[in-house]
N, C-alpha and C positions, 0 to 999 in steps of 0.2 A: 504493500500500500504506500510503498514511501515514494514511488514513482508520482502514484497521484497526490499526493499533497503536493510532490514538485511540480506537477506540471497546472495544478487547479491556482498556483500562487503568478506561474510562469504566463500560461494561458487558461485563464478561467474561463472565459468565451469558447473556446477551442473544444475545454473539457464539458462543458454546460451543452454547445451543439450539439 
């Protein structure tokens, strides 16, 4: 899960799409 906290801080838009 540590990928998603990086990437929801990185691209939260990206992740959220």
């Amino acid at each position: 899960m540590s990928y998603y906290s990086c990437a929801t801080v990185r691209f939260p838009v990206s992740i959220r799409s």
